[in-house]
C-alpha positions as CSV (number, residue, x, y, z in Angstrom):
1,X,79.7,100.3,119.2
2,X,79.9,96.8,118.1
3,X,83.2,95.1,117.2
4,X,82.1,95.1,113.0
5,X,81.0,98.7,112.9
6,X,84.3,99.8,114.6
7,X,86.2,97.2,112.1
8,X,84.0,99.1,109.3
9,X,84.8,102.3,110.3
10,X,88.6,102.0,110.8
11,X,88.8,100.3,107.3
12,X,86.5,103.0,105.7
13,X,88.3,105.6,103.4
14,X,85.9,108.3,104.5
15,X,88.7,109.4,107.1
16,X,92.0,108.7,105.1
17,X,94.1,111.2,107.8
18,X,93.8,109.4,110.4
19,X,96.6,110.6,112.5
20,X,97.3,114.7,113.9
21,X,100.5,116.4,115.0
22,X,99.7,118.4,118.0
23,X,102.3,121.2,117.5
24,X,101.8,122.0,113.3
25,X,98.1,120.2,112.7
26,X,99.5,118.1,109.8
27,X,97.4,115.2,109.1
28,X,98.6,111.8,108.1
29,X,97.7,108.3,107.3
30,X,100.0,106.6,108.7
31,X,101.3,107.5,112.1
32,X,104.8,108.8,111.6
33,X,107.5,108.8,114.8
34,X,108.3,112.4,114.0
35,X,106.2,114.9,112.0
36,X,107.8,115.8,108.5
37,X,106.4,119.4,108.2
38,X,107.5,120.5,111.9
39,X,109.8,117.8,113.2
40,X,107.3,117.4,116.5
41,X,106.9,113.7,118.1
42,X,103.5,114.1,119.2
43,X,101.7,112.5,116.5
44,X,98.1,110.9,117.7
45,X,95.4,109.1,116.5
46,X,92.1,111.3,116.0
47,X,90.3,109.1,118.2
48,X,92.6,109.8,121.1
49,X,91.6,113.1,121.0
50,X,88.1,115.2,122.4
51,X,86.5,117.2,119.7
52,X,88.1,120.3,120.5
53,X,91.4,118.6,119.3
54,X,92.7,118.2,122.5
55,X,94.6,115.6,124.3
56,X,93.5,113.6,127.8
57,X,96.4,115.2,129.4
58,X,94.9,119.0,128.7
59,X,91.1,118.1,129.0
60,X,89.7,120.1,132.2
C-alpha cells in the first residue's frame, strides 16, 4: 500500500478507536499507558494485531 493511501487511511475517521486493551476489549483513540476500564497495560494499535484479535506473540 502506497505511502498516501496509508497517510489517508490513518487520518480517516472511519476507524476513530484505533487502539484495543487486550485484557477488557476497551477501545480507544488515543493510546493510553494503562487502560481506564480494567487498569491493564497492554493497550495496542489494531493494526498490530491479526484478525482474530490476537497478538504476534500468541499467533501459531
Amino acid at each position: 500500500m502506497g505511502t498516501l493511501l496509508r497517510l489517508k487511511e490513518y487520518l480517516s475517521s472511519d476507524q476513530p478507536d484505533r487502539y484495543e486493551c487486550l485484557a477488557c476489549s476497551a477501545t480507544f483513540e488515543r493510546q493510553p499507558q494503562v487502560c481506564p476500564n480494567c487498569g491493564g497495560y497492554d493497550i495496542r494499535s489494531k493494526e498490530w494485531l491479526d484478525s482474530g484479535g490476537r497478538p504476534p506473540e500468541k499467533r501459531p
